[in-house]
PASEBA-1860 file (N, C-alpha, C; in nm, 3 decimals):
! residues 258
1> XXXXXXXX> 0.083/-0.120/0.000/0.000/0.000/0.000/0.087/0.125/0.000 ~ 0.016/0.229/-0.065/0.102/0.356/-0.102/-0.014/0.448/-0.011 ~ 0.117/0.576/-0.008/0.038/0.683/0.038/0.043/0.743/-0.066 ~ -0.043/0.723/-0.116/-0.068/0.777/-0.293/-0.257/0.851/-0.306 ~ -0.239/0.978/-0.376/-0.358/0.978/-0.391/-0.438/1.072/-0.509 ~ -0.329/1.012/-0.584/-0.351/1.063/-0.770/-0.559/1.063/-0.818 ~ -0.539/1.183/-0.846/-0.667/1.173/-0.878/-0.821/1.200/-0.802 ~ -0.780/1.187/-0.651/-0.866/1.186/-0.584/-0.865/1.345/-0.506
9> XXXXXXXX> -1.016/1.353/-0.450/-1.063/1.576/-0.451/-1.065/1.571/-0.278 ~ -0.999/1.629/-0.235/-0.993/1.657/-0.103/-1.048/1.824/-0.076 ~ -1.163/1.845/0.035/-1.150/1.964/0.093/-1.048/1.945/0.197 ~ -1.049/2.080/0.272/-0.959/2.076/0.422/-1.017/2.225/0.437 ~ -1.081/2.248/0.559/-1.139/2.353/0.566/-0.989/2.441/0.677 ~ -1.017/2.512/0.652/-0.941/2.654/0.750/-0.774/2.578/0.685 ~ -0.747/2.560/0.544/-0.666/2.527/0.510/-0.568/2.700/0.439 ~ -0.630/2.819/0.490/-0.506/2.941/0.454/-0.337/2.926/0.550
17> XXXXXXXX> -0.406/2.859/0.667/-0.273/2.865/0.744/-0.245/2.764/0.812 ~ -0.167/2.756/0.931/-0.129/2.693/1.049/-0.113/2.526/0.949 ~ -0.199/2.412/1.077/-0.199/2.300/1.021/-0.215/2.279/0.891 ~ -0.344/2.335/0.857/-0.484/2.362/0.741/-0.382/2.320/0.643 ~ -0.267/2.453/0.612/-0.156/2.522/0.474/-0.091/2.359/0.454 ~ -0.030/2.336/0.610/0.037/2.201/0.570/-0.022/2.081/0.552 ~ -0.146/2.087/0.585/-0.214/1.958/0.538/-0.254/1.958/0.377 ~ -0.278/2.046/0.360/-0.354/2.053/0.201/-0.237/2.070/0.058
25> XXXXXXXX> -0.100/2.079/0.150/-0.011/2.096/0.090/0.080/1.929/0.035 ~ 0.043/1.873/0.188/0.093/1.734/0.210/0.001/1.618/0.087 ~ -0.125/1.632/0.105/-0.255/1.591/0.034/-0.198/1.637/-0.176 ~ -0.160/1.737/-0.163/-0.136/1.763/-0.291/-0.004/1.744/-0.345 ~ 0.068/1.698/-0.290/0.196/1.628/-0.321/0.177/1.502/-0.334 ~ 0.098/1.469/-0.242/0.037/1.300/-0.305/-0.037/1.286/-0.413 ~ -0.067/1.377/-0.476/-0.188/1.351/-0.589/-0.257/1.430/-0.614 ~ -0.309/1.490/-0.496/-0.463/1.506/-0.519/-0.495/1.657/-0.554
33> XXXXXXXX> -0.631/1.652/-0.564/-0.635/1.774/-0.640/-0.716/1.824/-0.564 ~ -0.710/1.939/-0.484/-0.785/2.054/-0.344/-0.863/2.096/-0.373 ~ -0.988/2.138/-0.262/-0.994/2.259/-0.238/-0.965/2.362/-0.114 ~ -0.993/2.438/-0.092/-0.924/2.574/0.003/-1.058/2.634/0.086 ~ -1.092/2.571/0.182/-1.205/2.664/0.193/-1.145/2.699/0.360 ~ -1.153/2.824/0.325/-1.136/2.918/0.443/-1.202/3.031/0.477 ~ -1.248/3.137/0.608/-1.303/3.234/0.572/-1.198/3.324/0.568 ~ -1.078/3.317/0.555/-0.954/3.446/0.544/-0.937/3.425/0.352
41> XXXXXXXX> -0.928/3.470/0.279/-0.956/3.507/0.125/-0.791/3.507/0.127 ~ -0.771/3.618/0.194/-0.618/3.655/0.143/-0.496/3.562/0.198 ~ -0.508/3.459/0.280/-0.407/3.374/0.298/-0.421/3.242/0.229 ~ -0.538/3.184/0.180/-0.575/3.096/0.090/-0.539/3.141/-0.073 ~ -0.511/3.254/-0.108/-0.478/3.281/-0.237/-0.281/3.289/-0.255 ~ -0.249/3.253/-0.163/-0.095/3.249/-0.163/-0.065/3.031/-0.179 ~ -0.148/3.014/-0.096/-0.154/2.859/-0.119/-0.186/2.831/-0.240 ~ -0.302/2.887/-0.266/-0.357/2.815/-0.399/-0.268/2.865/-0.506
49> XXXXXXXX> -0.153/2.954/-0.492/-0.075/2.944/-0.610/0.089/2.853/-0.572 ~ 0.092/2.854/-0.482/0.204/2.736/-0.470/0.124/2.561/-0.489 ~ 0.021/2.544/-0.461/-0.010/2.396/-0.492/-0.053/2.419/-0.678 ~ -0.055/2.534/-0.771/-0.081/2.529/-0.875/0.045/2.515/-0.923 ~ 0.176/2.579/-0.883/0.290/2.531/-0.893/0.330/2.435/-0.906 ~ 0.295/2.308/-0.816/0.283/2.182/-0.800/0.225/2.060/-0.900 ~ 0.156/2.150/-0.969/0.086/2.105/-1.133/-0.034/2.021/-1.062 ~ -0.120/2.063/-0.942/-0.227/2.034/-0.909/-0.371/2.061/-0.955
57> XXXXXXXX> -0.482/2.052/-0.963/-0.582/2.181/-0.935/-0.625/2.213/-0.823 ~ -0.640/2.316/-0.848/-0.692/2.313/-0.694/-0.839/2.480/-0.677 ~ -0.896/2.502/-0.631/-1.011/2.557/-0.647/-0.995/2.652/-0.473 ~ -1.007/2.792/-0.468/-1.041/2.807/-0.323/-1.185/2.889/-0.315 ~ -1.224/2.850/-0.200/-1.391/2.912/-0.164/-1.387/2.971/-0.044 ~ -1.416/3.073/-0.036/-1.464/3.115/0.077/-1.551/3.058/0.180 ~ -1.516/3.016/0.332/-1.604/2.942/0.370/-1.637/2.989/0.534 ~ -1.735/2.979/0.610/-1.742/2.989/0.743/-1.858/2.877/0.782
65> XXXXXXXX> -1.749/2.792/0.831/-1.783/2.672/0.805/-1.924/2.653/0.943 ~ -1.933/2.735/1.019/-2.044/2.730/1.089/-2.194/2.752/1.055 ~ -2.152/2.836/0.952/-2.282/2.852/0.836/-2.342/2.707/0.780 ~ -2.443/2.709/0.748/-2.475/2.544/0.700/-2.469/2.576/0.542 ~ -2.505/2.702/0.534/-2.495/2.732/0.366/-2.404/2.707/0.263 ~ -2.295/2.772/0.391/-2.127/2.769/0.312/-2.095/2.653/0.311 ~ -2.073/2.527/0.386/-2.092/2.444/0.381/-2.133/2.377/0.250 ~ -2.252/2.344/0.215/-2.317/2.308/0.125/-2.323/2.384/0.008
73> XXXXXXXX> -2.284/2.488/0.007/-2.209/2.584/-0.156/-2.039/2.485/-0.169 ~ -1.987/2.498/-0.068/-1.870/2.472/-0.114/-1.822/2.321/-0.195 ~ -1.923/2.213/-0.084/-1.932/2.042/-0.149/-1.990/2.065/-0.292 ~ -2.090/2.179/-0.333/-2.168/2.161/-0.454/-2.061/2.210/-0.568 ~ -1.964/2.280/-0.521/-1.928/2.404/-0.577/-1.799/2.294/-0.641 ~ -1.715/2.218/-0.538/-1.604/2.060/-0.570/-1.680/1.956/-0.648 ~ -1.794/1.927/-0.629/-1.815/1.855/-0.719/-1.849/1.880/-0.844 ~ -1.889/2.002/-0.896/-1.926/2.065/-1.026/-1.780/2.121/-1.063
81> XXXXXXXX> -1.698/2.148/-1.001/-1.532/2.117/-1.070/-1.461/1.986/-1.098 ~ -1.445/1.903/-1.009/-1.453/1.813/-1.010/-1.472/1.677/-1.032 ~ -1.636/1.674/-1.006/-1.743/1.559/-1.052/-1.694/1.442/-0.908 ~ -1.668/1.485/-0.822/-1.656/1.414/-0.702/-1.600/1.425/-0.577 ~ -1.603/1.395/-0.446/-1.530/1.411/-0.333/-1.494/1.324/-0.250 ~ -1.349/1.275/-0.221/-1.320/1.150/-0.167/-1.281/1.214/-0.050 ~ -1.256/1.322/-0.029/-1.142/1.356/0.123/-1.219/1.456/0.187 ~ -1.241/1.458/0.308/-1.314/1.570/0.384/-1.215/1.586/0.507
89> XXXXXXXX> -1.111/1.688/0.491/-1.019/1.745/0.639/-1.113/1.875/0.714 ~ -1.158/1.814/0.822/-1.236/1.905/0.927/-1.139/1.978/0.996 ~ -1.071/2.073/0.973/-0.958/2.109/1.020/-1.006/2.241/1.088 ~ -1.089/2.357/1.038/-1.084/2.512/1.079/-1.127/2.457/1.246 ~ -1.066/2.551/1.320/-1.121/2.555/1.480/-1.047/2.723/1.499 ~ -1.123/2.709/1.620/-1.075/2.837/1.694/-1.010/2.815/1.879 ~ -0.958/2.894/1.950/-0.958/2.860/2.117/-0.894/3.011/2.115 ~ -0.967/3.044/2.184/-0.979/3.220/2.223/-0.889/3.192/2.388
97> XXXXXXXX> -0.808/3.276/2.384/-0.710/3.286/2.514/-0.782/3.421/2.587 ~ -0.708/3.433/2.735/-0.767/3.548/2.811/-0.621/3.624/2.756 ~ -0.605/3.746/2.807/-0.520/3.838/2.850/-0.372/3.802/2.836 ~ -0.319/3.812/2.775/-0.185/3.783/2.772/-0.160/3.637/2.726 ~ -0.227/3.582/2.661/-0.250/3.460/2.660/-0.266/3.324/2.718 ~ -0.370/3.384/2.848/-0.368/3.272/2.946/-0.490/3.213/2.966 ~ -0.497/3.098/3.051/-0.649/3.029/3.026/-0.779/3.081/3.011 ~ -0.888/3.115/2.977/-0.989/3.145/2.980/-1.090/3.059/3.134
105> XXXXXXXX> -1.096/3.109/3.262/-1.166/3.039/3.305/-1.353/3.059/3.295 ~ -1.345/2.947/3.320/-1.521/2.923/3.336/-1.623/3.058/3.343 ~ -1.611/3.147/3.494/-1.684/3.340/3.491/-1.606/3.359/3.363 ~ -1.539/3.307/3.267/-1.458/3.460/3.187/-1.500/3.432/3.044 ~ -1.604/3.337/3.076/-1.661/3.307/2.905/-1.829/3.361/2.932 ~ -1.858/3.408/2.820/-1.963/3.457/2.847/-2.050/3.344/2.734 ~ -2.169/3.359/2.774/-2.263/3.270/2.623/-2.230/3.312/2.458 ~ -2.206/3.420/2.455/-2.167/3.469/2.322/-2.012/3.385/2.254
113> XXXXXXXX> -1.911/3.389/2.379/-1.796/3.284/2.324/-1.808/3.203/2.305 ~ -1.889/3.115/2.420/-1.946/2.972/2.430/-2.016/2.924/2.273 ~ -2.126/3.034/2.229/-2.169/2.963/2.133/-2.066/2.999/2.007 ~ -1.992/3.097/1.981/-1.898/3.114/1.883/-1.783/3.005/1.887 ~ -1.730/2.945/1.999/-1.672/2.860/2.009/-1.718/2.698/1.983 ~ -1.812/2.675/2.002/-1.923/2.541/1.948/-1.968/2.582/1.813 ~ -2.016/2.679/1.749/-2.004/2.703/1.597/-1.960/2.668/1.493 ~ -1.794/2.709/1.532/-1.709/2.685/1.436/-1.632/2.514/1.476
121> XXXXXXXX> -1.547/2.520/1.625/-1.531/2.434/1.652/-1.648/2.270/1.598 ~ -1.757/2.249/1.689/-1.799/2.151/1.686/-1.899/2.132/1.576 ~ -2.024/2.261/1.564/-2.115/2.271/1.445/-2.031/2.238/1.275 ~ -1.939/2.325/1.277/-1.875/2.364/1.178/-1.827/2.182/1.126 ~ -1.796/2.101/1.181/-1.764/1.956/1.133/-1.885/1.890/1.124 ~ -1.977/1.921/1.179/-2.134/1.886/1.181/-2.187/1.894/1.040 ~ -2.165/2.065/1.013/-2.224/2.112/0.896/-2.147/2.038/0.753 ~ -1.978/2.045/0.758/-1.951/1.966/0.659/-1.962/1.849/0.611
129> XXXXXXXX> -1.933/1.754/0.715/-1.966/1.599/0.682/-2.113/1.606/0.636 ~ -2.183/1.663/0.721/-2.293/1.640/0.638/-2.309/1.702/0.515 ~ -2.272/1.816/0.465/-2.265/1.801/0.314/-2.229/1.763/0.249 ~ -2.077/1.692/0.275/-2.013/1.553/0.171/-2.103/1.429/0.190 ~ -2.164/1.390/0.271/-2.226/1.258/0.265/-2.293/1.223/0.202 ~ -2.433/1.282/0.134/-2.501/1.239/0.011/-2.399/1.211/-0.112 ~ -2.323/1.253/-0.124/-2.188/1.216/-0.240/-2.080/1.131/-0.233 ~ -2.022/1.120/-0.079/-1.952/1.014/-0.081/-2.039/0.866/-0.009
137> XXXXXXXX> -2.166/0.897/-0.032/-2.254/0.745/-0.024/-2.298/0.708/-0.120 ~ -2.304/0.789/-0.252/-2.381/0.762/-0.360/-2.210/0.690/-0.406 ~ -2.113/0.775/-0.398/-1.963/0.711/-0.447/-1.976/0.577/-0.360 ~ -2.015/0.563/-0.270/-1.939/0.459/-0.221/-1.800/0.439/-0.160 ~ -1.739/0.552/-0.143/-1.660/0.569/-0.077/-1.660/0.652/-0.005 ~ -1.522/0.767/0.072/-1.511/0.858/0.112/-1.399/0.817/0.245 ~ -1.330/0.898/0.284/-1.263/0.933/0.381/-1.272/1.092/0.485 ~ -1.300/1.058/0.590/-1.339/1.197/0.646/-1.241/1.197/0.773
145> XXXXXXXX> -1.151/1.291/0.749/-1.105/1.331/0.923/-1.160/1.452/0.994 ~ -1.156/1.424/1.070/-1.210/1.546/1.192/-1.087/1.586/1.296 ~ -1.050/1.720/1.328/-0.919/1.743/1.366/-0.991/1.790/1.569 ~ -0.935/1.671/1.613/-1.023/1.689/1.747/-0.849/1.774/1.848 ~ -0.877/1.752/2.007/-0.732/1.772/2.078/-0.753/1.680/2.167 ~ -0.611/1.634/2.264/-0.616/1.606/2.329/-0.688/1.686/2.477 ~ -0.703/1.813/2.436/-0.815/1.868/2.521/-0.933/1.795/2.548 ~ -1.012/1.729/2.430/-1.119/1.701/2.452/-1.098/1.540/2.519
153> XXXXXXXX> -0.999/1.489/2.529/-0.978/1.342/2.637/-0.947/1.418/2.774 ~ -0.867/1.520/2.778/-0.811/1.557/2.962/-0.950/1.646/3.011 ~ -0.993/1.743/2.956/-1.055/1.850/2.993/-0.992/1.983/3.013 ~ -0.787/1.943/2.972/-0.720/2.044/2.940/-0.670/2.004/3.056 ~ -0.609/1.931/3.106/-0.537/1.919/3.246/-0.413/1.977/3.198 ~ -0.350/2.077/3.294/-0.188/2.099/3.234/-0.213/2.184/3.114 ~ -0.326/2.253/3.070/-0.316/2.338/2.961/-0.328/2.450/2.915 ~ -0.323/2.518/2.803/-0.378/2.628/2.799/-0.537/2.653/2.762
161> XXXXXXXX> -0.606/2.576/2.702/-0.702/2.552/2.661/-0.834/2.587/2.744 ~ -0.933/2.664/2.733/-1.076/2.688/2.757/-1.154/2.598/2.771 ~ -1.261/2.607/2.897/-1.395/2.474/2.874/-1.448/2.482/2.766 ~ -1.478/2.565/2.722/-1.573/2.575/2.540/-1.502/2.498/2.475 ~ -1.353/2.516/2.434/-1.263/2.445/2.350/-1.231/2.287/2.380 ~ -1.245/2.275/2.470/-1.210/2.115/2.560/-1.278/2.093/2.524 ~ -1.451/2.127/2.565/-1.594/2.031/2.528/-1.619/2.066/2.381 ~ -1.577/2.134/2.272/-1.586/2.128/2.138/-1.503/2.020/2.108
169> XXXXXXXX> -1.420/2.021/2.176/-1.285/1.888/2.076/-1.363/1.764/2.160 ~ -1.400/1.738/2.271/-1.496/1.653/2.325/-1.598/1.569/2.226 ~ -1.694/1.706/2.177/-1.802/1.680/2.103/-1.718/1.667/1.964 ~ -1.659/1.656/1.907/-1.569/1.626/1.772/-1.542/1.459/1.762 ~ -1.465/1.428/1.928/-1.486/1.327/1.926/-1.545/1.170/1.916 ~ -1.675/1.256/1.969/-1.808/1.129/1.998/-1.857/1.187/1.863 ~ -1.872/1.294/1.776/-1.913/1.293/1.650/-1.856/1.217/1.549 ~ -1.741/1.173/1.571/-1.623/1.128/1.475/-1.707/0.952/1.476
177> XXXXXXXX> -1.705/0.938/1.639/-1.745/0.824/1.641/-1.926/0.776/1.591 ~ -1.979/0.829/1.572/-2.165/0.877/1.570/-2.139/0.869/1.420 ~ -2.040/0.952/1.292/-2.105/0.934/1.165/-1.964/0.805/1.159 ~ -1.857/0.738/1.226/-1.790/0.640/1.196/-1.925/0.516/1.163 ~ -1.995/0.507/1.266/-2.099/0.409/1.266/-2.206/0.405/1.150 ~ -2.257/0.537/1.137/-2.390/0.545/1.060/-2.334/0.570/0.894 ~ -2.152/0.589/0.870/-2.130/0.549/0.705/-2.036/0.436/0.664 ~ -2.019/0.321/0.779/-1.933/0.246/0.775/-2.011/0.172/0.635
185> XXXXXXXX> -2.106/0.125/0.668/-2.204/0.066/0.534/-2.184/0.093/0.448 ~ -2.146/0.234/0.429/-2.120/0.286/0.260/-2.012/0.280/0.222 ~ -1.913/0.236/0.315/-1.761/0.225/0.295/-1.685/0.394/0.311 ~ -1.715/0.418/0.367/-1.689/0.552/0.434/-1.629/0.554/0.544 ~ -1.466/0.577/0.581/-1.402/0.563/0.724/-1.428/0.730/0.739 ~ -1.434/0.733/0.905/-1.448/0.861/0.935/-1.360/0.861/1.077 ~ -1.247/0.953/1.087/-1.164/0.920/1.185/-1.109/1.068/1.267 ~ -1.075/1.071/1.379/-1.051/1.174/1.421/-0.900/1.147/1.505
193> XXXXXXXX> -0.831/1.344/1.490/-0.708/1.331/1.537/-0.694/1.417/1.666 ~ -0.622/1.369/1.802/-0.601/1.473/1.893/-0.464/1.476/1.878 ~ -0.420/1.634/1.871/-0.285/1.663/1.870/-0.257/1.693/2.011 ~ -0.168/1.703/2.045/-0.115/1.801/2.178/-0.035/1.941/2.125 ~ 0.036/1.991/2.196/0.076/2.087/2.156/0.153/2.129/2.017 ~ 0.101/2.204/1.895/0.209/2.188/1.793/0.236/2.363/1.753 ~ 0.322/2.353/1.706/0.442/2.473/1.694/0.340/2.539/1.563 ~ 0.228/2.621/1.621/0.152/2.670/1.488/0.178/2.871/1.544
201> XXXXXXXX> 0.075/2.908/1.531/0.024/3.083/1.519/-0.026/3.095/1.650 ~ -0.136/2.984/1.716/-0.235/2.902/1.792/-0.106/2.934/1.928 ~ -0.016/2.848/1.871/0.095/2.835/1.994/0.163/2.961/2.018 ~ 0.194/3.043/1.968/0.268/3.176/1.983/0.137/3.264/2.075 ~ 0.015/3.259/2.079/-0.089/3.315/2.128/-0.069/3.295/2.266 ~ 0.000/3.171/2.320/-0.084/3.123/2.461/0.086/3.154/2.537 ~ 0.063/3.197/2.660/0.148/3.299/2.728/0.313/3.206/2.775 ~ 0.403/3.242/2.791/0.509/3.160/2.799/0.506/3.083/2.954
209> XXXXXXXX> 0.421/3.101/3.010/0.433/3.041/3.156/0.389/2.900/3.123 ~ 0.251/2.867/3.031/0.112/2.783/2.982/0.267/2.684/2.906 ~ 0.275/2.742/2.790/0.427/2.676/2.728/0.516/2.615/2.794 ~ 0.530/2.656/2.898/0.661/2.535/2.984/0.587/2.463/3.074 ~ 0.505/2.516/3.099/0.402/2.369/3.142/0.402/2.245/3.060 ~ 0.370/2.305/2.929/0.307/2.199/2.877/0.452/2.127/2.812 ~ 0.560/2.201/2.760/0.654/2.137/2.778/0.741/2.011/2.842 ~ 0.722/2.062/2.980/0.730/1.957/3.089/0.669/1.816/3.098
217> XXXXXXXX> 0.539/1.875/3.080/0.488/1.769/3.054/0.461/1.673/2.941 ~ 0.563/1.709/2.857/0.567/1.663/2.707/0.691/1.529/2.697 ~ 0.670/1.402/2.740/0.817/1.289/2.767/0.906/1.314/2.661 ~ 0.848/1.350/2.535/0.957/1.383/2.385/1.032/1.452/2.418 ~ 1.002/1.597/2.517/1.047/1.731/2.523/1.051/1.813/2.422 ~ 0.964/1.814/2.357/0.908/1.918/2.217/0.813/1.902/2.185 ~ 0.767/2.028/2.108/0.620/2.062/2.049/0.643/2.002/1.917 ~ 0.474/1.935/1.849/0.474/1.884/1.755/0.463/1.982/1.656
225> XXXXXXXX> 0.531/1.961/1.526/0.532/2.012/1.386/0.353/1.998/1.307 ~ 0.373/2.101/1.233/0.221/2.072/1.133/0.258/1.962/1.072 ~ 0.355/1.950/1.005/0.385/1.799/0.917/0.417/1.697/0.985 ~ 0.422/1.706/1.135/0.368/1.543/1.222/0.234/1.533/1.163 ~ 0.134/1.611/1.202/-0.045/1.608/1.177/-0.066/1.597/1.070 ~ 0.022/1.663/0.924/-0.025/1.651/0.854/-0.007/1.504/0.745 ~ 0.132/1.438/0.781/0.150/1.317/0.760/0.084/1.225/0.852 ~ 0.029/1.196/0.921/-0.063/1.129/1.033/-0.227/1.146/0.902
233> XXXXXXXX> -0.277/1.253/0.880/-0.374/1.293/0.793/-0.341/1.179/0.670 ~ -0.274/1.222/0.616/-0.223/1.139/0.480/-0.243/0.967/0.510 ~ -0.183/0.944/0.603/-0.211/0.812/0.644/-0.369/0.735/0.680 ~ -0.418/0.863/0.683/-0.535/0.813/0.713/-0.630/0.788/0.597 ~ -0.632/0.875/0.503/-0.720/0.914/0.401/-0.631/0.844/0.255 ~ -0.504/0.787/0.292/-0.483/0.683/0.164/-0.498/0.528/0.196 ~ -0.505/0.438/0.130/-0.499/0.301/0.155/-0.479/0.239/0.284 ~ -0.337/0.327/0.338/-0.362/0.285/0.446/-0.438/0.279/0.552
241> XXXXXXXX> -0.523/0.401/0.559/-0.629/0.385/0.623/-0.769/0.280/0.637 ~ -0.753/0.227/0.531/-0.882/0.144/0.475/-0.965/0.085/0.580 ~ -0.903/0.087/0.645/-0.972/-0.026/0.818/-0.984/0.071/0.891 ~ -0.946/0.113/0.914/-0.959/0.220/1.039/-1.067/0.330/0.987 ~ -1.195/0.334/1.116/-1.246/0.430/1.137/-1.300/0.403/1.319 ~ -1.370/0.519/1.300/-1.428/0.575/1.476/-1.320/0.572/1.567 ~ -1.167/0.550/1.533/-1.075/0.626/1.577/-1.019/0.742/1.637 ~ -0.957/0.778/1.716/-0.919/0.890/1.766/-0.745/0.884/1.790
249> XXXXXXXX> -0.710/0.931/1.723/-0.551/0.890/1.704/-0.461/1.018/1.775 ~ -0.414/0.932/1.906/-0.346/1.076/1.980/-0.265/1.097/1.920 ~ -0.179/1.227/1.889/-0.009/1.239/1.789/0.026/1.367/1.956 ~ 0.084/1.358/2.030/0.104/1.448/2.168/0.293/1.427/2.205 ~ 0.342/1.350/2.187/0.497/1.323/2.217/0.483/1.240/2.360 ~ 0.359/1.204/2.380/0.354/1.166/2.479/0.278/1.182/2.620 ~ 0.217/1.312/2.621/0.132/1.343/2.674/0.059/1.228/2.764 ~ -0.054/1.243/2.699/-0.144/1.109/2.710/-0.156/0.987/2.714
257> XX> -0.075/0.969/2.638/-0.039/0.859/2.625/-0.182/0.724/2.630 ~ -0.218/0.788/2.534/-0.398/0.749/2.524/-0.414/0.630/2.469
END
């Protein structure tokens, strides 16, 4: 088996930066041919000309993936380029820090974060899978990851991470597992990843005290790379994945050790 994936249409949502850039980058060196859906316009149009470089196609859309609309413009929008969708990367999230970049506690979230944070986070993978699924059941295939954290196994023990954000990567989880079940029939793996800490934009946000915590508590003694996650991704959504779904695949250095 190859990690090969000539031919086959991957989204990856919140793919302008951080993980997103290197996943959709990784995906198109294998083969495949993208799309870009992000709601930042202007960092998705620097990608989409280095993976055209690459002698890919690749298509970008504007997306906010909490919307159910955008969503369902964007699956309609890949397959009428296209004519199909094998890869769905649930990647866009958000985790809003307090003050200097330090935890958000419990009084310091108000309902307005709470639901902006379940939106994008947990809705937002809600809204996509379900718009690839009438298409990759009629295909008969499909591969779907969902990009969960090890937040949502601790509750953020040792972290920087928010209750909104913990119980979004929570609910990512048991979702991962909920459509693993209800598209196994169609031959559809649907699998989810918790990272621990990785060296993104995300990480420069959260305050240097939160950082050597989590350091410490890291047995590798380092933060993970986007191209740990994004080769972990690849593995999932080519051949090798074929068996595996309702998974939750820790990548942490150790952390968890889940």
């Amino acid at each position: 088996m190859e990690l090969e994936l000539k031919g086959k249409v991957a989204i990856v949502t919140g793919s302008g930066q951080g993980i997103g850039k290197v996943i959709v980058m990784e995906l198109a060196r294998a083969g495949a041919n993208v799309v870009l859906a992000d709601i930042r316009e202007d960092t998705t149009e620097q990608v989409r000309k280095e993976i055209e470089g690459m002698g890919r196609q690749v298509m970008a859309v504007h997306m906010d993936v909490a919307k159910w609309e955008d969503a369902e413009k964007t699956v309609k929008k890949t397959v009428e380029k296209f004519g199909r969708v094998d890869i769905l990367v649930n990647n866009a999230g958000i985790s809003p820090k307090g003050k200097g970049g330090v935890p958000l506690k419990m009084l310091d979230i108000d309902d307005g974060l709470w639901d902006t944070v379940m939106d994008v986070n947990l809705k937002g993978v809600f809204n996509c899978s379900k718009a690839v699924m009438p298409f990759m059941t009629s295909q008969r295939s499909g591969k779907i990851v969902n990009m969960g954290s090890i937040a949502g196994l601790t509750g953020g023990a040792g972290g920087p991470a928010s209750a909104a954000y913990c119980v979004s990567k929570a609910g990512v989880i048991c979702l991962t597992k909920v459509l693993a079940r209800e598209l196994a029939q169609h031959n559809i793996n649907v699998n989810a990843i918790a990272p621990g800490r990785v060296m993104t934009e995300m990480h420069t946000q959260t305050s240097k005290e939160a950082n050597e915590v989590l350091m410490k508590a890291t047995p590798m003694g380092k933060f993970g790379k986007p191209i740990d996650i994004a080769r972990l991704v690849l593995f999932l959504v080519a051949e090798t994945g074929d068996y595996m779904t309702g998974e939750t695949v820790v990548i942490d250095g150790g952390r968890v050790m889940h």
